[in-house]
C-alpha positions as CSV (number, residue, x, y, z in Angstrom):
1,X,-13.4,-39.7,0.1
2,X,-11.7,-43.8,-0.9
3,X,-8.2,-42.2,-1.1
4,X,-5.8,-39.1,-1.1
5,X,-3.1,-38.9,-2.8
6,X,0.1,-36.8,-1.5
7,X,2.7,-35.1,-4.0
8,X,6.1,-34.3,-2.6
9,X,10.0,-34.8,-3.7
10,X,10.7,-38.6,-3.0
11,X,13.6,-37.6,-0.7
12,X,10.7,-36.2,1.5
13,X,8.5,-39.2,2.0
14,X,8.9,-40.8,5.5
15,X,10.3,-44.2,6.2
16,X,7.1,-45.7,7.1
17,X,4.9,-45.4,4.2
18,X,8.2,-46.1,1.7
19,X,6.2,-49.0,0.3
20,X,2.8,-47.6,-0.3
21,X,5.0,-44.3,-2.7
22,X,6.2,-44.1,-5.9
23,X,9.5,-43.1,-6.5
24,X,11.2,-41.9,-9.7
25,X,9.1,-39.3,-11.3
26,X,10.0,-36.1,-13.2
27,X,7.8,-33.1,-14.1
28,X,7.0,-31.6,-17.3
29,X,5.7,-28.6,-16.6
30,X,3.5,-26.8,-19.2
31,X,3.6,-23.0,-19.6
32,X,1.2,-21.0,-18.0
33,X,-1.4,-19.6,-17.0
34,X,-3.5,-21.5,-18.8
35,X,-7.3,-20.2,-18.8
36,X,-9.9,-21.9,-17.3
37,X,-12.2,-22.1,-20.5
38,X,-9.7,-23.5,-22.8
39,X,-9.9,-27.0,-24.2
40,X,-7.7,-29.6,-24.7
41,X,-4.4,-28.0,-23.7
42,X,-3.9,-31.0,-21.9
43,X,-4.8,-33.5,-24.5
44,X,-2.2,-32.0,-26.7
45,X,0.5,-33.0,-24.6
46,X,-0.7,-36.5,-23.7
47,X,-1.8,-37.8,-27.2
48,X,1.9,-37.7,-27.9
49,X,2.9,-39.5,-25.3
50,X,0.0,-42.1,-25.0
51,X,1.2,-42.4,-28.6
52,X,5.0,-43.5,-27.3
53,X,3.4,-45.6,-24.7
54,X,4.5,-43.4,-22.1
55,X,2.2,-43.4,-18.8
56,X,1.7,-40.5,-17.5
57,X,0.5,-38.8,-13.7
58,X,-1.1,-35.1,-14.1
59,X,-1.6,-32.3,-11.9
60,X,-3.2,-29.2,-12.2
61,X,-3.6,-26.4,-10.2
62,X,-5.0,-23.0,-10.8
63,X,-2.1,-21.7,-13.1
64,X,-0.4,-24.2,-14.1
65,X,-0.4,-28.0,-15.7
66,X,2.0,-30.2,-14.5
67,X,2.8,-33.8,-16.5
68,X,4.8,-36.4,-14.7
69,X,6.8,-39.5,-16.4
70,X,9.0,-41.8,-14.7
71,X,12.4,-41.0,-15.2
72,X,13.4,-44.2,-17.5
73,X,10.9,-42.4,-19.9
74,X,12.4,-38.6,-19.9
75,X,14.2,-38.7,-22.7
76,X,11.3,-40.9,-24.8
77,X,8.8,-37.7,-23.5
78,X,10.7,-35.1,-24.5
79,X,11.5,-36.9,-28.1
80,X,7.8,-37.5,-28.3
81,X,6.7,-34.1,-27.2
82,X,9.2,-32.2,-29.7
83,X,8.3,-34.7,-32.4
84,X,4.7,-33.3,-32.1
85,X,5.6,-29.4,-32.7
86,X,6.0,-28.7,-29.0
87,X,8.9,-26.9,-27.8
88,X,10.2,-28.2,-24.8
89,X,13.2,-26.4,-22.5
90,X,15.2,-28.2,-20.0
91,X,15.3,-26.6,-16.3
92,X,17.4,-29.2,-14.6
């Protein structure tokens, strides 16, 4: 394995690998579960926003798809994602 990336709230990352994290994140997170043998579920979310030139950070696990945006682009995501057809509810 070249690398392993950790996932964790940014007030939770020690002092010593501050520089080597990046900070200011927020998470979409799509409703689930979503099966195994369906197809583009995820594409559906990011051609919007690759559209908006919003980059992006996924994560999947076994129920559920997660998209990350940096906080500047929140409000640019959600604008992008509803402008699409996709409803989108706010969980602060």
């Amino acid at each position: 394995m070249d690398e392993l990336s950790l996932v964790c709230a940014q007030e939770q990352v020690p002092a010593d690998v501050l520089g080597r994290c990046e900070r200011d994140w927020c998470c979409l997170m799509l409703h689930g579960p979503i099966p195994f043998q369906s197809t583009g579920i995820l594409l559906r979310i990011l051609q919007p926003l690759a559209a908006a030139g919003i980059g992006i950070f996924a994560i999947s696990t076994f129920d559920t798809d997660y998209v990350l945006v940096k906080e500047a682009s929140r409000e640019a995501a959600i604008a992008a994602l509803v402008d699409d057809g996709h409803r989108v509810v706010d969980r602060n």
